[in-house]
N, C-alpha and C positions, 0 to 999 in steps of 0.2 A: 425247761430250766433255762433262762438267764445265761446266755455267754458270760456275760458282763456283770460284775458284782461290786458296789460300792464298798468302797475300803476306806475308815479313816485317815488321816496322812501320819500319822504316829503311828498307827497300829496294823498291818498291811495283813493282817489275819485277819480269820471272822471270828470275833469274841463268843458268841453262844455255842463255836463249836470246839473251843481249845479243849475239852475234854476227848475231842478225837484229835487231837493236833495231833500231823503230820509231819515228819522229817525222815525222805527215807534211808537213813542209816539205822542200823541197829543199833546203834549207839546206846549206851548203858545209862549216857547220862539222858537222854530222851525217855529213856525209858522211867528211869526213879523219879526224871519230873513228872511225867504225865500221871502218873500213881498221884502224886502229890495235890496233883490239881485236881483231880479225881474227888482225891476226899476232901480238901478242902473248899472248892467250888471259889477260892477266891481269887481271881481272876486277875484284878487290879495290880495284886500283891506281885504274881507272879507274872507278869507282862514283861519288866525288866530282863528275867533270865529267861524266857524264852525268845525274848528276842535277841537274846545273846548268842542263842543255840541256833537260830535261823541261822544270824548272820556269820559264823563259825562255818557253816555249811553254805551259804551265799556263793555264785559264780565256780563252783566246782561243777564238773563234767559230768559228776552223779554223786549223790549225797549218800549212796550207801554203797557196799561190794556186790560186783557185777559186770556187766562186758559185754558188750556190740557180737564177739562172737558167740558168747555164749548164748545171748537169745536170739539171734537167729539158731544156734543149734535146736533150741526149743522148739523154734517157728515148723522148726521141721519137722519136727515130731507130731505135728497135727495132724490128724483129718482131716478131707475135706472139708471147704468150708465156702459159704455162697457168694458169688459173684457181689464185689461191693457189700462186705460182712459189715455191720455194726458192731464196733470195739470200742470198748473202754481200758481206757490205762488209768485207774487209781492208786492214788498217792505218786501221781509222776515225778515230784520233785522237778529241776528243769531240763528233763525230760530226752535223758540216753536212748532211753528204752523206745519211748514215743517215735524220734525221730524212726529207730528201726521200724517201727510199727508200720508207721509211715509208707517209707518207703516200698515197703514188702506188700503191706494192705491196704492200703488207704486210699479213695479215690476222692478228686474236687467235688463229686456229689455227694460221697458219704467219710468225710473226715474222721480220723481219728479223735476220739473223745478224752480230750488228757485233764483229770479233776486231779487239784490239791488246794488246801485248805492257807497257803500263802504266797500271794498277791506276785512278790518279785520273783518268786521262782517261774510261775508261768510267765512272767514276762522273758523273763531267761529263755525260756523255751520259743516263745514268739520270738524274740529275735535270732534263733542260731534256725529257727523254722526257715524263718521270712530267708535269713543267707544261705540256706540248703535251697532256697527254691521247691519250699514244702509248704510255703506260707497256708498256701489252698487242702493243705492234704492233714492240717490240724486242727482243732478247735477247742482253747483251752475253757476251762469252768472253774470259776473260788469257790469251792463249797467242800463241805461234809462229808466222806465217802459212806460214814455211817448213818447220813440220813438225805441221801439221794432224791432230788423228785425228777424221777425217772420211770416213766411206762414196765412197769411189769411186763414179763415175756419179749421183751424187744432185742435184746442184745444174742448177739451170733459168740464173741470172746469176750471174757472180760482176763487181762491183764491186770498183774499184781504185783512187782517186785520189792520185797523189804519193807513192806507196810500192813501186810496183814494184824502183826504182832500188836498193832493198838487197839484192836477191837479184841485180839484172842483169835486162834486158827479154828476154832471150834466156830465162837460166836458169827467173825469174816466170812464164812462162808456160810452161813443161816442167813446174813445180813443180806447177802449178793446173790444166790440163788436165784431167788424170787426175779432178777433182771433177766437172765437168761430166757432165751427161747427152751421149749423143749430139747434135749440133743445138744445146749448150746456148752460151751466149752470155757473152761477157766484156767487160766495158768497164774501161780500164785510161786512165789518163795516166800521161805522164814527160818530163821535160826533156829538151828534142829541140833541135837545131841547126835552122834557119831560113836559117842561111846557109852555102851553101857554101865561101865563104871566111872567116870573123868575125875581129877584129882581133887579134891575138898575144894581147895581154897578156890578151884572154878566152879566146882557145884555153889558152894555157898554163894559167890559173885552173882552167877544169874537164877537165885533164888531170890534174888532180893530184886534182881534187872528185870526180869522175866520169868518168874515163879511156874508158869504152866508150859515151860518149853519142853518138847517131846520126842521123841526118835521118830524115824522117817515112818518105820511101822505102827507106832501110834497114832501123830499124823492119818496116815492114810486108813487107818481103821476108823479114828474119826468122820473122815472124808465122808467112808460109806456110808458112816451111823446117819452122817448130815443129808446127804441121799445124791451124793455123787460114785460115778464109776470112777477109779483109780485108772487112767489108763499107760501113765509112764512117769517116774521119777529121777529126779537127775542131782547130784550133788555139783557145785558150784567150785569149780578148784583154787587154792589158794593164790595162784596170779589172778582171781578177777577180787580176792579182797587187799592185796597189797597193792601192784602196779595199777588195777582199775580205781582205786576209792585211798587206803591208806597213803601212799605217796604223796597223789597231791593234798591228802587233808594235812600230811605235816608240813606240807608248803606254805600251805594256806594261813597254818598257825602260828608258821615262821612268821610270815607276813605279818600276820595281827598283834603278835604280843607282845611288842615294843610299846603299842601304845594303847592294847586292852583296857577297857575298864574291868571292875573287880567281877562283875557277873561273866565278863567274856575273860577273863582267868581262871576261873574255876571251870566253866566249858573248856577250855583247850585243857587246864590238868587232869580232869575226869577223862578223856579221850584219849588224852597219853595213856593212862591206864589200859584202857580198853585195847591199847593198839599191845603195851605189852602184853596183856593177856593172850592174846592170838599171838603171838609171836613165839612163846612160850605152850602154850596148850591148844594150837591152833589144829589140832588132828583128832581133837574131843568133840570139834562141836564145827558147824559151820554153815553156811546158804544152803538147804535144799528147792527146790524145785519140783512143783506137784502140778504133773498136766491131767484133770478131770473133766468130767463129761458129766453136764447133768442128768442126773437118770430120770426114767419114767416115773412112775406110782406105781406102775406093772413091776415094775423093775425092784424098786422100792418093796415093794410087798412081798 
């Protein structure tokens, strides 16, 4: 694969892939658009508001809920793992996660592999990289996480934070398998239900946002059926969705709506929503954390 991926000067995405378009926020309204583009396949139409939704999420610290310590608490939770491991961080957005990767695993011979599907965010990354003095210890990619041309069997981790949800947790992880070495290890999050029963008007919300979203135990029963070992699950606590991601998005938005156009108004109103919903029903549902191990066929069978 192409480090490097020619982008339009309008269009800083890759158009044949907006049906995976990336933004790693959970965000409800990322979500009712990509359904949208889904079925309609009209690309053109929808270019305006998703470029609204980028730039809404543009120069933030992480585009979705999450936290510097909490994936290192993860990192810990590993197995071993080989000397100069091969990682991927898909959907890095510009790249919290990454930088940790980084530092913890990454060597100037075998760099961290950070793919997302729009152009300035890994620029984002390359520059807070290059001023960490990590320049050497990254290697961003424009593309598709749902249609990787990537060596089968070669990947030791693959990392996932707040992105699975565009492919489905079921399908993301049928998708990524196949990159893994035998043995090789995944760590993914995604908006998981916390409660068995949650109050209507939030079930109905992410019925519509996220229709196939699941509890940690269905999740992970999935996991197996998909032909991974379950080997540690973590819930994400509410300071990594406010003070790490919420906060500064209502900065962000403070910033912007003075002089929004109408598409980048209805992204910041759609997100105010979202932010009261959590605010409000934030013990119903929330970031898990799923650290698996791919299994054999031995294993499997």
């Amino acid at each position: 694969m192409d480090a490097a991926t020619q982008q339009t000067p309008d269009r800083p995405y890759r158009q044949a892939n907006l049906p995976a378009i990336h933004n790693g926020s959970i965000a409800s309204n990322m979500l009712r658009r990509q359904t949208t583009v889904r079925l309609s396949h009209d690309f053109d139409s929808m270019s305006a508001t998703l470029d609204a939704l980028f730039r809404l999420h543009q120069h933030l610290p992480r585009q979705g809920p999450g936290g510097d310590e909490f994936t290192q608490a993860m990192l810990k939770r590993l197995p071993d793992l080989p000397t100069n491991p091969t990682v991927l961080d898909l959907g890095c957005g510009s790249g919290s996660t990454t930088l940790v990767l980084a530092r913890e695993l990454a060597a100037p011979a075998n760099p961290i592999a950070a793919v997302d599907i729009y152009a300035p965010y890994l620029q984002d990354l390359s520059d807070r990289a290059a001023g960490e003095g990590l320049g050497d210890r990254v290697r961003t990619y424009c593309a598709d996480f749902a249609a990787l041309d990537w060596p089968t069997a070669s990947v030791d981790l693959i990392w996932s934070e707040g992105a699975i949800f565009i492919l489905g947790f079921a399908e993301g992880l049928r998708c990524w398998r196949s990159l893994l070495k035998p043995g090789g290890l995944m760590v993914v999050s995604d908006c998981t239900w916390l409660d068995d029963e949650p109050p209507d008007e939030l079930r109905q919300f992410w019925q519509v946002a996220y229709p196939t979203m699941a509890t940690v135990a269905e999740n992970a029963a999935t996991a197996t059926e998909v032909g991974f070992e379950v080997l540690s699950t973590a819930v994400l606590p509410p300071h990594g969705w406010w003070d790490e991601f919420y906060v500064p998005l209502r900065a962000r938005m403070t910033e912007l709506k003075p002089h929004a156009d109408p598409d980048l108004l209805e992204a910041i109103a759609e997100s105010e929503h979202e932010i009261d919903l959590f605010r409000r029903y934030g013990d119903s549902y929330g970031y898990a954390f799923y650290l698996l191990r791919r299994a054999t066929e031995k294993t499997i069978g």
